[in-house]
C-alpha positions in Angstrom: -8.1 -25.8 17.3 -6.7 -26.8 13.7 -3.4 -27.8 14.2 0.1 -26.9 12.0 0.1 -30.6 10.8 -3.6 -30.8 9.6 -3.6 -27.8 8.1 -4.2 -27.6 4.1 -2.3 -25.6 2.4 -2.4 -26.0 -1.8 -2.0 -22.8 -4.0 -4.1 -22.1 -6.8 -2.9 -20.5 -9.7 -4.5 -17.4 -11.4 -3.6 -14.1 -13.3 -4.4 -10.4 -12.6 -4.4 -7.5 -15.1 -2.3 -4.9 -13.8 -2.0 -0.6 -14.4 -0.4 -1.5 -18.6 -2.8 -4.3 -19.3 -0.7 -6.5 -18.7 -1.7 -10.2 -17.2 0.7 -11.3 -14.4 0.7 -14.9 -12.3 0.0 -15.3 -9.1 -0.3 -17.8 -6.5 -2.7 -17.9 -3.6 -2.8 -20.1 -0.1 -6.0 -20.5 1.6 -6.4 -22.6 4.5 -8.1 -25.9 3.8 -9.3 -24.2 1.0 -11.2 -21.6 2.1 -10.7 -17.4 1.3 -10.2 -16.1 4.9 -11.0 -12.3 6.1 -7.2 -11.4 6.4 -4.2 -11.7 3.8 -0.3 -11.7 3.6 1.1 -10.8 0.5 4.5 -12.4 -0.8 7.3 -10.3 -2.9 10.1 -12.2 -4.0 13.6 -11.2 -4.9 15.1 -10.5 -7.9 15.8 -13.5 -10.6 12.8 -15.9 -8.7 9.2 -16.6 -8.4 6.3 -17.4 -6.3 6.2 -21.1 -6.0 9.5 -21.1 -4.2 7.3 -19.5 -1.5 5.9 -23.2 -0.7 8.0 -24.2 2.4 7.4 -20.1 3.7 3.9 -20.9 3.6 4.0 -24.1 5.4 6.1 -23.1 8.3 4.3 -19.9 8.5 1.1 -22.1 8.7 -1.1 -19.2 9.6 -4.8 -20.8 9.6 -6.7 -17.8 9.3 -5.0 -15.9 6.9 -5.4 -16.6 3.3 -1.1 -15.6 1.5 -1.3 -14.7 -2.0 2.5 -14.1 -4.0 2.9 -13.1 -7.4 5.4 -13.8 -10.4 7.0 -10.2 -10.9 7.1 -9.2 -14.1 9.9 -10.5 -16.3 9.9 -13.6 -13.7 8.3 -17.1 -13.5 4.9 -17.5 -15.2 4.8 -13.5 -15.9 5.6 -12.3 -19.5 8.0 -9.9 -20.6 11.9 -10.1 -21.0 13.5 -12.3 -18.1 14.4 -9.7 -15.3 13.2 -6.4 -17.6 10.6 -3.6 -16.7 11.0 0.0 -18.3 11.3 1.2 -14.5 11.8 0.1 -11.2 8.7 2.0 -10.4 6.8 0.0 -12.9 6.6 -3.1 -10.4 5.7 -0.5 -7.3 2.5 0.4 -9.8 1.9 -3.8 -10.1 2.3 -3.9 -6.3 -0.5 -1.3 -6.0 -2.6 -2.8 -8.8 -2.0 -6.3 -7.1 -3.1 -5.1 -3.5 -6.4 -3.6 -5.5 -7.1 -7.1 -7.1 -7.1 -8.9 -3.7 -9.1 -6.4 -2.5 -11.8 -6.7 -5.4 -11.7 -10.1 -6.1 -11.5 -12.0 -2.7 -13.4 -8.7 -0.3 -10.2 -8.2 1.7 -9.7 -4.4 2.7 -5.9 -3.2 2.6 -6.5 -2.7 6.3 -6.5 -6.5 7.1 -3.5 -6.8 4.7 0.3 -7.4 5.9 3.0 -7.7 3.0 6.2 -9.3 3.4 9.0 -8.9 0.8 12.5 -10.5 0.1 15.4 -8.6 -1.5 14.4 -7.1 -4.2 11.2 -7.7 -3.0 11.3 -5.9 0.1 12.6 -2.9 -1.6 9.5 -2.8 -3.7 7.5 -3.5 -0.6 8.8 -0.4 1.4 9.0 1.9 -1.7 5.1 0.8 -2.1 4.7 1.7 1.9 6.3 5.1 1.5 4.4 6.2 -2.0 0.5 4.9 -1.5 0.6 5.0 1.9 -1.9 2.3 2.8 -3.1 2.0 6.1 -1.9 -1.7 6.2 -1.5 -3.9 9.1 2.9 -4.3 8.9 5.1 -5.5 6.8 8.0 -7.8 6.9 11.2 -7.3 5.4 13.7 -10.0 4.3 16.9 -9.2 3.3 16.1 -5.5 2.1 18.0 -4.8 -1.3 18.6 -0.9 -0.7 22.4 -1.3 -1.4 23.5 -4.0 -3.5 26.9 -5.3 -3.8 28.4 -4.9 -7.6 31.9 -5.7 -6.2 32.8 -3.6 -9.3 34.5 0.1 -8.9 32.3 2.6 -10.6 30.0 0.3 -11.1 26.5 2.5 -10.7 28.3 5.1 -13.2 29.7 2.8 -15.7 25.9 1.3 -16.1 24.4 4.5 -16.3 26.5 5.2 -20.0 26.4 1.7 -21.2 22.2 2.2 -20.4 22.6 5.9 -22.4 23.7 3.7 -25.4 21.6 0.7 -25.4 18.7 1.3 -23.2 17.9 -2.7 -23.3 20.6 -3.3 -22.1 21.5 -6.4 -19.8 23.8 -8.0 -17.3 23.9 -11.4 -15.8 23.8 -12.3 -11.7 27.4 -12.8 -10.2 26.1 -14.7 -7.6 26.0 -18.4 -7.4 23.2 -20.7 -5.1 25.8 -21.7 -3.1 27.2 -17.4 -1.9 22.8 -17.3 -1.2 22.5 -20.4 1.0 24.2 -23.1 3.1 21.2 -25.0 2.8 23.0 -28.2 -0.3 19.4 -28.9 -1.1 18.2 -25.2 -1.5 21.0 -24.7 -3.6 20.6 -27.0 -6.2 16.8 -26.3 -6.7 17.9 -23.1 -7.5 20.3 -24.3 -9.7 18.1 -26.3 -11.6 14.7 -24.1 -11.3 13.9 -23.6 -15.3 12.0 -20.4 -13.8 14.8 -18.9 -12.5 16.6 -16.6 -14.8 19.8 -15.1 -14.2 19.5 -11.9 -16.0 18.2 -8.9 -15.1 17.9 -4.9 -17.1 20.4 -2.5 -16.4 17.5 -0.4 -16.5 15.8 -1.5 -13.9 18.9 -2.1 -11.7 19.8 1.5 -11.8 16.6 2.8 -11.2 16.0 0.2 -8.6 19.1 1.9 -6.9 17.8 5.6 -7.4 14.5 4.6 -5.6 15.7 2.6 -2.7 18.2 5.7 -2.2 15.0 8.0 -2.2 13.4 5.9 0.3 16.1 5.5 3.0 16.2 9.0 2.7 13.0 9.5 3.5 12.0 6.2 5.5 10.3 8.9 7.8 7.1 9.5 6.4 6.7 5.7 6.9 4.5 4.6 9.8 3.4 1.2 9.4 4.1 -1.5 11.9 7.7 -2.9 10.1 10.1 -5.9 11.0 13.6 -5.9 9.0 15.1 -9.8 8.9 18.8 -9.5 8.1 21.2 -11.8 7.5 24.9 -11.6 9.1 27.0 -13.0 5.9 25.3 -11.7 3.1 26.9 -11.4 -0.1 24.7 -9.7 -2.0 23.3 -6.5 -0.1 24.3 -4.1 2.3 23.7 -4.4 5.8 24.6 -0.9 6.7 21.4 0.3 4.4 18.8 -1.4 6.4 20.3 -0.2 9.5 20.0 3.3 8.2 16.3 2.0 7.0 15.7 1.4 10.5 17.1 4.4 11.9 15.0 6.5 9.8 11.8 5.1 9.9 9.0 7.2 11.2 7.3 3.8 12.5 6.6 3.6 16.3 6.5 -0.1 16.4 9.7 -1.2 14.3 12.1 -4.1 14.6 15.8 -5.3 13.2 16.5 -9.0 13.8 20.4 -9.9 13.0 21.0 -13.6 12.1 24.5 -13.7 12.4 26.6 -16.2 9.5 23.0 -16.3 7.3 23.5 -16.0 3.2 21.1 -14.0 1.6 18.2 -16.3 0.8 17.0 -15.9 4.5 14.0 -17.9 3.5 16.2 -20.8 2.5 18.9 -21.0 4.7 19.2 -24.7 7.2 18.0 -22.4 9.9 15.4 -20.6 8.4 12.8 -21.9 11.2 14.2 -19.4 13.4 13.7 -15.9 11.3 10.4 -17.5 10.0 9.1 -18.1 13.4 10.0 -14.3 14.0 7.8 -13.3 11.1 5.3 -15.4 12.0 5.1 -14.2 15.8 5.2 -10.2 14.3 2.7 -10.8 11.2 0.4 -12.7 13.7 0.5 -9.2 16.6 -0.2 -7.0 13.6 -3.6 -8.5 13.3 -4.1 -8.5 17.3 -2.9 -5.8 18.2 -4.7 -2.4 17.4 -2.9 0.3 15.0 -3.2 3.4 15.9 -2.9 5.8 12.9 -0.9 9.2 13.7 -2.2 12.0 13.5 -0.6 13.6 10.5 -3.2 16.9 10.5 -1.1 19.5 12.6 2.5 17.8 12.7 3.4 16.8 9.1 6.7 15.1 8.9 8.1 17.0 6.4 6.9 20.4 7.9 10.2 20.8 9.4 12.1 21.3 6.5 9.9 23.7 5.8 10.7 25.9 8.3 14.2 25.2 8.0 14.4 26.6 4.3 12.7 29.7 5.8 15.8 30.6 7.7 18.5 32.5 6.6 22.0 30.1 6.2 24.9 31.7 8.8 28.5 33.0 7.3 30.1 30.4 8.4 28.0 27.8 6.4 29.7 27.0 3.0 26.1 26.3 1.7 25.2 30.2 1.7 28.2 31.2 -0.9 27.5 28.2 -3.1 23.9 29.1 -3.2 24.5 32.9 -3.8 26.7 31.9 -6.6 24.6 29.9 -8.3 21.5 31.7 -7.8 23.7 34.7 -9.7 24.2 32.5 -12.4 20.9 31.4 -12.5 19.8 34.8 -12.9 22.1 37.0 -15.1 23.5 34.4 -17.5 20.8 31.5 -17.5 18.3 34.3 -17.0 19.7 36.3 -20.0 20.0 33.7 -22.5 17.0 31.0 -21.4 13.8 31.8 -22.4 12.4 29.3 -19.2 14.9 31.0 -16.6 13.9 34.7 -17.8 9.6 33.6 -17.9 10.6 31.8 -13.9 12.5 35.1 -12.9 9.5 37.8 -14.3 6.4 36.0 -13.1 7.7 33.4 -10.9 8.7 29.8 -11.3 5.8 28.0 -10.1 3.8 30.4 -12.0 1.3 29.5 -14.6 3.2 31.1 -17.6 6.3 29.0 -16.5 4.2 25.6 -16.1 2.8 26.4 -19.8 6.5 27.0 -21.1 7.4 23.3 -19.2 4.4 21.4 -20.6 5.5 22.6 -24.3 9.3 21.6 -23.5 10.3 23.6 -26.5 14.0 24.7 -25.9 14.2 28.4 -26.7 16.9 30.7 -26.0 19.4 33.6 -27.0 22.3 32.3 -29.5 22.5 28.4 -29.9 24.3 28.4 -26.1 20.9 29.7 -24.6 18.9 27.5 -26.7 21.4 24.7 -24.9 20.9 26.2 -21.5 17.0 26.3 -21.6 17.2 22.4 -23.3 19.0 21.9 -19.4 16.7 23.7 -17.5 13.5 21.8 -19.2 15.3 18.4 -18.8 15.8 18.9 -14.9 14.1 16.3 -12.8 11.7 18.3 -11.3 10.1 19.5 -14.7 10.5 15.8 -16.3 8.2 15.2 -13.2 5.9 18.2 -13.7 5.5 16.9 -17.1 4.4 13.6 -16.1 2.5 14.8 -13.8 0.2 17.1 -16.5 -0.6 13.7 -18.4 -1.2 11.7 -15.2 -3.5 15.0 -14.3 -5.0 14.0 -18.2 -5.7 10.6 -17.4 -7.1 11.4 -14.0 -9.4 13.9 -15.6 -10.6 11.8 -18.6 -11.4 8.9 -16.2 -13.0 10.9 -13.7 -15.1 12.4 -16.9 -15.8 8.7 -17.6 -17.3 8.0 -13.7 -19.4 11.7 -13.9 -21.1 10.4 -17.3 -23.0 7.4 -15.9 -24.9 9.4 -13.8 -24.5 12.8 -15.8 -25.4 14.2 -18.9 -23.8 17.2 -18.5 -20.5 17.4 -16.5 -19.0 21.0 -15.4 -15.1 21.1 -14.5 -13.7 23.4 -12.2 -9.6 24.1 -12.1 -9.4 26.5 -8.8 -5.9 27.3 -9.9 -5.2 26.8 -13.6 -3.1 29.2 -14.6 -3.4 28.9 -18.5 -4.6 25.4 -17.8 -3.3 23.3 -20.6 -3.4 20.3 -18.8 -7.4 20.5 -19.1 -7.5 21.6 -22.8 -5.9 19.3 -24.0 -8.4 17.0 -22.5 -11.3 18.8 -23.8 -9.7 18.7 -26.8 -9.4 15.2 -26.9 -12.5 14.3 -26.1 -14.3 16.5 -28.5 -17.7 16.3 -26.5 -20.0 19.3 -26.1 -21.9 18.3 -23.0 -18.4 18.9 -20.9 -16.9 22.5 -20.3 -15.0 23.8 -17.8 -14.0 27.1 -15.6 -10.4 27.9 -15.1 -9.6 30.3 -12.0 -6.3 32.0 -11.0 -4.9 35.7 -9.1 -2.6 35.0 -12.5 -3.6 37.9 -14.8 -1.0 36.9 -17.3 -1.7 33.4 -17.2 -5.0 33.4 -17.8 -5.3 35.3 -21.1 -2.6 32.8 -21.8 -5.3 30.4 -21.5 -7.5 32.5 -23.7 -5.5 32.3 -26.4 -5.1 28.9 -26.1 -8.5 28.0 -26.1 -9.4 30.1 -29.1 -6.8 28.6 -30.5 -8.3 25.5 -30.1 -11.8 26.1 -30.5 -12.3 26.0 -27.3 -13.6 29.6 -25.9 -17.4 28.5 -25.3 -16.3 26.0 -23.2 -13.9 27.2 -20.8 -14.3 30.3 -18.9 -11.4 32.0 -17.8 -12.0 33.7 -14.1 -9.5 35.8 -11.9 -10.3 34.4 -8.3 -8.5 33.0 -4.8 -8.4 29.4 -4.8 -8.3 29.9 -1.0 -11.7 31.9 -1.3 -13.7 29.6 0.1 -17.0 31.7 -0.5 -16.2 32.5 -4.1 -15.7 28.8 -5.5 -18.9 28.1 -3.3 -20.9 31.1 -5.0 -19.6 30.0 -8.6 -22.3 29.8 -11.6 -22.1 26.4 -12.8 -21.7 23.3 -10.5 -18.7 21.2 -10.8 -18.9 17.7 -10.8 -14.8 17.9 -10.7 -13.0 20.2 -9.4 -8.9 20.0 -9.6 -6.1 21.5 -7.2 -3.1 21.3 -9.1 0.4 21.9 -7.9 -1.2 24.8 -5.1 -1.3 22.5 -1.6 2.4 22.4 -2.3 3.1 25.6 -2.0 1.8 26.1 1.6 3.0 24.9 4.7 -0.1 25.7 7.1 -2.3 22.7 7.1 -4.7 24.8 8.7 -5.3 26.7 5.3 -5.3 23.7 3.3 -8.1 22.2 5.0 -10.2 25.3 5.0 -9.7 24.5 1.2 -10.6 21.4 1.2 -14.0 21.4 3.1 -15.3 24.7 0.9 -14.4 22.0 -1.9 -16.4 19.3 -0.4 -19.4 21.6 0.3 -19.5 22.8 -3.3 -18.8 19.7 -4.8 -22.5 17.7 -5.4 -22.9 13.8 -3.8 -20.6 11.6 -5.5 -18.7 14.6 -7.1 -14.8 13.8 -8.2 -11.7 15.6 -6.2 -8.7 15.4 -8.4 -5.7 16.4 -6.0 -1.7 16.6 -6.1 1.3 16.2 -4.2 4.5 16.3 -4.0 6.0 14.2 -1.5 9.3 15.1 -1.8 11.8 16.7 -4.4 16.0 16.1 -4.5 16.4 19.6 -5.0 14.4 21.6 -2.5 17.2 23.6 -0.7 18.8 24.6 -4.3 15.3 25.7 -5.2 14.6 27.5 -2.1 18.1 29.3 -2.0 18.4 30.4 -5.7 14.8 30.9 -7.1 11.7 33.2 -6.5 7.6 32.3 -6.5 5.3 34.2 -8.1 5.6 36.9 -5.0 9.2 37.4 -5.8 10.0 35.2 -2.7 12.3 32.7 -2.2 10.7 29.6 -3.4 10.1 27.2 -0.6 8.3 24.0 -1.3 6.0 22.5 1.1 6.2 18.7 0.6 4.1 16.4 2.6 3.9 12.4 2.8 1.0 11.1 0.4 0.2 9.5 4.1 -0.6 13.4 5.3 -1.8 14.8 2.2 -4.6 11.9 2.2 -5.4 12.1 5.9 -6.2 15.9 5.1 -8.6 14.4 2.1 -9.8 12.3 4.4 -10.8 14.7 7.1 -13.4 16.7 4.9 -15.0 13.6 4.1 -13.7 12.3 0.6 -13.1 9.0 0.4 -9.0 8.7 -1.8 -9.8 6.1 -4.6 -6.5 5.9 -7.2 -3.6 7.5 -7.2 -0.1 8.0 -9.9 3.2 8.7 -9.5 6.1 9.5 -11.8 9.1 7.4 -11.8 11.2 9.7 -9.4 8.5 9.5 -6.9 7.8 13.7 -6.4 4.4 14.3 -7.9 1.2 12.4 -7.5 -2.2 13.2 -8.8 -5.1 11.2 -6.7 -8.6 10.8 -7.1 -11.0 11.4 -4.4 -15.0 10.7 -4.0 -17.4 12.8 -2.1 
């Protein structure tokens, strides 16, 4: 057996291209030099970089697992501004395209994978876990940055203005090597590490805090195999977040180990043998011990709150006059002088019509105070998402097109429920190629001769067909003319709670769909603002509107279940809508 001591352990240097194009560093750790079948992944904190992951690696001295760690952008060998991204969720999209580069380039699947993340690291790490949902081995958690210190009253709000002002704006690190370590010698390598910057965006420190907050709040849809390391005298982060991290975690094999007195830098501290060895006995039973996955089919995490918006609040709950209140106001002055409130209160607001008004995001309204009003109402979070989510649902589509064309001359789209379907137009549009055209189905009358209109607007009406139809009629989208190469669900899955129904979709999908025919699929994991929308609005049924949302964990085990095999997947920046790609 090799030994710790004659185990080789050098890191070679390299560079991935990640979702933007850009070319980040990264190191990688093979045992006397040779690419192994299993990998841990390294994130490191804020302000640092991957070659002060040396010593980890040594006294990990795992000798059949091959460790890669990257520079995160803005840090070490990586360009951009020191500590900068335009979003937190920018570095969870590197993580992602990181994992897939592994994965490619050195034939590890993400199901021999563990990842293990410090600070600001591990926030990315478990934000990563809780968005993709890869069916990894565990992950280890140093130091978890969900709460940070600032020290500073008001600190969170007086950012947020400065950041409306100058949106480059930056701020410097309080803390000194000494507040991170005991450890003299760690210390002043930090101190005098050229690669170690000391700045960092307001941007991304804000929206680092708006994710990790959306995360700990729902840390339940998480099942992967995790261990938290947390230090007893830390001056930087809250320990009371990854308690509540713990706590919530839907994980069935899940761990906090307290070292009481450690700084931050858990990695660095004089007794760092002692957490490291923990890391190294956990990381070392993820890849012996079998994982079961759960069964997410017929008990969805999230299909509890479901059922919970269903019911009627009591008299005695504040919650029910606050809603009634502002669902009146909603209706009779927003609804009066809003063009988007009076188009969600006549056909619905996850109606077609109203996703067409969203996508334009053209403030209209009664008198300049409605116009105001409806500029509100468009700039909420969930239709920023929607948004987002229509040019992620572009990209999707166009490189989906791009996949059908090697093996197709002639590629059909399918949209089971459109509604006016501008999303696809404007694709078609783009493209400008006459061997593509498309059928757009909906039960929404009004939405689809919005859709005519738009295509003959656009020159568009001899390639898309506009068809009223059940996109839970299994036997109508089988008995369509034309055969789909891709076929699109778009916001409809999140509007149902029975999984039951969903698959039934989802396999009459699969059948019509022809081998090595394109799924495009979304979700919405979660949303901030599902009990005000379930109290004070109504569907296209004139019903309270009750969102259904499940994991991206559940939502691709349902994929999965029908045969498709989930190949790439996006996400906007406050982590409610994703649009995935799926194989047949």
């Amino acid at each position: 057996m090799t030994t710790k001591t004659k185990l080789k352990l050098i890191a070679t240097e390299h560079r991935f291209k990640t979702f933007d194009d850009s070319e980040l560093f990264y190191r990688a750790w093979h045992p006397n030099g040779k690419v192994q079948s299993k990998a841990l992944v390294l994130f490191h904190g804020g302000h640092e970089h991957s070659g002060r992951f040396q010593d980890l690696v040594e006294k990990l001295a795992l000798n059949d697992i091959s460790v890669f760690a990257w520079d995160a952008r803005g840090h070490g060998e990586s360009p951009g501004k020191r500590g900068d991204a335009e979003h937190f969720m920018d570095v969870v999209r590197d993580v992602e395209a990181f994992i897939g580069h592994i994965t490619a380039s050195y034939t590890i699947p993400v199901e021999e994978m563990v990842v293990m993340g410090h600070s600001v690291g591990s926030v990315t790490v478990a934000t990563w876990l809780h968005d993709y949902a890869p069916n990894i081995r565990g992950a280890v958690l140093g130091a978890p940055a969900f709460s940070i210190k600032l020290y500073v009253p008001l600190a969170y709000p007086a950012l947020r203005l400065w950041q409306k002002f100058k949106a480059d704006a930056f701020i410097s690190s309080y803390v000194k090597p000494n507040m991170l370590t005991h450890d003299k010698e760690e210390a002043a390598a930090r101190l005098n590490d050229d690669l170690i910057s000391a700045d960092i965006a307001v941007r991304v420190l804000t929206s680092l805090y708006d994710t990790a907050q959306r995360v700990l709040a729902d840390a339940h849809t998480i099942t992967a195999p995790i261990l938290v390391l947390s230090a007893g005298n830390d001056w930087v982060v809250k320990r009371s977040a990854q308690e509540k991290f713990i706590e919530n975690l839907g994980s069935s094999t899940k761990e906090l180990s307290l070292y009481p007195g450690f700084f931050h830098e858990i990695y660095h501290e004089v007794e760092r043998a002692r957490p490291i060895a923990c890391a190294q006995t956990f990381i070392n039973n993820c890849f012996t011990q079998h994982r079961a996955k759960p069964d997410l089919l017929t008990q969805g995490e999230n299909s509890k709150t479901y059922t919970a918006l269903q019911q009627v609040l009591p008299a005695s709950n504040w919650k029910k006059y606050y809603f009634f209140a502002t669902a009146f106001a909603l209706k009779h002055i927003g609804g009066k002088l809003s063009k988007g409130m009076q188009i969600g209160w006549k056909y619905g607001f996850d109606s077609g019509s109203m996703l067409n008004y969203v996508y334009a995001n053209k403030a209209h309204g009664l008198t300049s105070i409605g116009k105001m009003i409806d500029r509100q109402y468009l700039d909420s979070v969930g239709w920023v998402g929607i948004r987002q989510r229509g040019k992620d649902l572009q990209q999707a589509l166009i490189e989906s097109i791009a996949t059908q064309k090697q093996t197709q001359s002639k590629i059909h789209l399918m949209d089971v429920a459109a509604g006016p379907g501008r999303y696809l137009l404007n694709v078609l549009a783009e493209l400008n190629d006459e061997s593509l055209s498309a059928t757009c189905r909906d039960l929404d009358e009004a939405g689809l001769e919005e859709g005519r209109a738009l295509a003959a607007s656009r020159g568009l009406d001899d390639s898309v067909t506009y068809l009223s139809g059940d996109a839970f009629d299994v036997e109508s989208i089988k008995n369509t003319s034309q055969q789909p190469h891709i076929i699109i669900v778009s916001g409809l899955y999140e509007l149902f709670a029975d999984n039951t129904l969903i698959l039934k979709s989802l396999q009459g999908i699969y059948d019509r769909l022809p081998q090595n025919g394109i799924l495009i699929y979304t979700n919405q994991p979660w949303h901030p603002q599902l009990e005000l929308i379930a109290r004070t609005m109504v569907n296209r049924e004139q019903k309270p509107w009750i969102m259904r949302p499940r994991s991206q964990a559940e939502m691709n085990q349902l994929v999965e279940s029908v045969g498709f095999k989930p190949q790439k997947m996006w996400i906007d920046n406050a982590g409610i809508f994703t649009v995935s790609t799926a194989f047949k």
